[in-house]
C-alpha positions as CSV (number, residue, x, y, z in Angstrom):
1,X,6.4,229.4,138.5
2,X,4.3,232.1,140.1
3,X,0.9,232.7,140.4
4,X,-1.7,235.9,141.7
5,X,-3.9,235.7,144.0
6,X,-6.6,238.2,144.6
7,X,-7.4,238.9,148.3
8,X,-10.2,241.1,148.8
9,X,-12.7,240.1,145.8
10,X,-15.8,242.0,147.3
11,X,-14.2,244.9,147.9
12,X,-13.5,244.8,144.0
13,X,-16.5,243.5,143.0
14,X,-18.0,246.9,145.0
15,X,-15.7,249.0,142.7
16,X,-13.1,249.9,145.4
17,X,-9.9,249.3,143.5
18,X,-7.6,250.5,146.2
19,X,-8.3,247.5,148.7
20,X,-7.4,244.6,146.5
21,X,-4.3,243.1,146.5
22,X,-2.1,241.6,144.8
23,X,0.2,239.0,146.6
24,X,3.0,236.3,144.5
25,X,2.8,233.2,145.3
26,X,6.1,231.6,145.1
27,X,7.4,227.8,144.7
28,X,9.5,226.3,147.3
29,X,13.0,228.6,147.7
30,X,15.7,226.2,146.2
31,X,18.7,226.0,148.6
32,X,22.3,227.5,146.8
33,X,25.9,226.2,146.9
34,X,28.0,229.2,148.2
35,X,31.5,228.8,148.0
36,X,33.8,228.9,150.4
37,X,34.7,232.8,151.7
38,X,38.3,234.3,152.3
39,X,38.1,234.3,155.8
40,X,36.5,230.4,156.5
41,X,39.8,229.7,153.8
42,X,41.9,231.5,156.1
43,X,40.8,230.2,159.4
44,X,41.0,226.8,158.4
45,X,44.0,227.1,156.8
46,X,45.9,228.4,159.4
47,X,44.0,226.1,161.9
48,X,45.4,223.4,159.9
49,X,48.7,224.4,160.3
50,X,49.1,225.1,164.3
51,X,47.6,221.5,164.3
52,X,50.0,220.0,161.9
53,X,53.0,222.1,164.1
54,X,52.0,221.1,167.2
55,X,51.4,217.4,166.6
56,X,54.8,217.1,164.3
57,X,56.6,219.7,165.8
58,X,56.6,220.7,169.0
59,X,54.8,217.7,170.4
60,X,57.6,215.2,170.1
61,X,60.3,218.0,171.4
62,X,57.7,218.4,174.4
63,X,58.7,214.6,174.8
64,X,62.2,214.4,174.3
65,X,62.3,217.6,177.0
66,X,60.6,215.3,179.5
67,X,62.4,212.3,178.6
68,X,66.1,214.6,179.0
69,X,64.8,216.0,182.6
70,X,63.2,212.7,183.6
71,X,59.7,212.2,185.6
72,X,59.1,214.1,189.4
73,X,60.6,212.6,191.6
74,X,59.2,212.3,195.6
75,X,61.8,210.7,198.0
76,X,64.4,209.7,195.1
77,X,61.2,207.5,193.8
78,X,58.8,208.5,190.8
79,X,55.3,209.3,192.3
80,X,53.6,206.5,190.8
81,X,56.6,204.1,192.4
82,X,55.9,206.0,195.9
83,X,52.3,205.6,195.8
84,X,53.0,201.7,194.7
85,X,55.9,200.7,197.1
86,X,53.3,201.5,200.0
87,X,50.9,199.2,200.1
88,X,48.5,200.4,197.5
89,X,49.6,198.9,194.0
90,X,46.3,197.6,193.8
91,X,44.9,200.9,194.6
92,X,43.3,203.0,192.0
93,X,44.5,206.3,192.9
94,X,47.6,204.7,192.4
95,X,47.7,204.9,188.7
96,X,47.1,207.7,186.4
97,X,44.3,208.6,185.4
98,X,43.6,207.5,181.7
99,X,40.7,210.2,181.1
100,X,42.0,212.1,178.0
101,X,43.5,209.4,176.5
102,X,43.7,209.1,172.8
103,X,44.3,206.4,170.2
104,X,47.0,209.2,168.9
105,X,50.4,207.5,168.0
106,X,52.0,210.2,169.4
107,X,49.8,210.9,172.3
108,X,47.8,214.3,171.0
109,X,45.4,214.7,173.6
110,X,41.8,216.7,173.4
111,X,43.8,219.6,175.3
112,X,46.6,219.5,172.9
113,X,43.8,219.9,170.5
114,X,41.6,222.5,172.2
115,X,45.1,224.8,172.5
116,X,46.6,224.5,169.7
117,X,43.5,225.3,167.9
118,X,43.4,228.5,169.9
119,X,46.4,229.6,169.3
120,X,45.4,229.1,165.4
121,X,42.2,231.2,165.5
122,X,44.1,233.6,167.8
123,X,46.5,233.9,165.0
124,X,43.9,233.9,162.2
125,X,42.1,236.7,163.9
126,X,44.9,238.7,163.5
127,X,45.7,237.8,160.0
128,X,41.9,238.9,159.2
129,X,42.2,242.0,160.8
130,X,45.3,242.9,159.2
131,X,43.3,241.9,155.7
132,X,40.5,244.4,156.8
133,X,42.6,247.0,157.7
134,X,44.7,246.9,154.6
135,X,41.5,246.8,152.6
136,X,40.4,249.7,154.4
137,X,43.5,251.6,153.4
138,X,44.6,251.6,156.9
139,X,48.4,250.7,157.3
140,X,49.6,248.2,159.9
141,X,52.4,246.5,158.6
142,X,55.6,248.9,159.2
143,X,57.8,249.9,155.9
144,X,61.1,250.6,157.0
């Protein structure tokens, strides 16, 4: 619903036409539903999926790497043995530190998160550049 106001009455009611005016008066704006774009699609998407490979794939081969070589070792002990067989196994810089732990199963930690999240939008970036340039009519991918 709109409405007109008139700003300016006098100068009408004087018989000056040119300095009235005319303003709409509008109703609240109503918010809209947009749906979702190609590129949020294609950053989530491909978010998603450097997640889902590093928590299921190379996460647990990480482990199995480190279980295979074993833990650092300082004087044929482990350093959390060493710092323990001295004396200070009541010692809080004794233990590790327990500051990015998660309630993970498999132990995916805020870093894991934060990089392989990276490496996603790093990667969607150059899916989305690829899209542009092809949309352009540029040609990127070589045909051999």
């Amino acid at each position: 619903m709109t409405r007109q106001m008139v700003i300016g009455s006098r100068a009408s009611a004087c018989g000056v036409q040119g300095l009235t005016r005319r303003t709409t008066l509008r109703s609240a704006p109503t918010r809209k539903v947009t749906k979702a774009g190609d590129t949020q699609v294609i950053v989530s998407a491909i978010n998603g999926a450097m997640l889902a490979i590093g928590r299921f794939g190379f996460l647990p081969y990480q482990r199995r790497q480190i279980e295979k070589a074993g833990l650092p070792l300082q004087n044929d002990v482990t350093n959390l043995q060493a710092g323990m067989s001295e004396g200070l196994a009541t010692d809080k810089l004794a233990t590790e530190a327990k500051v990015f732990e998660t309630k993970d199963p498999a132990g995916f930690t805020l870093i894991d998160t934060i990089a392989w999240g990276s490496l996603g939008h790093v990667l969607a970036f150059v899916v989305l550049a690829t899209k542009n340039a092809n949309d352009l009519g540029i040609v990127v991918s070589p045909h051999w």
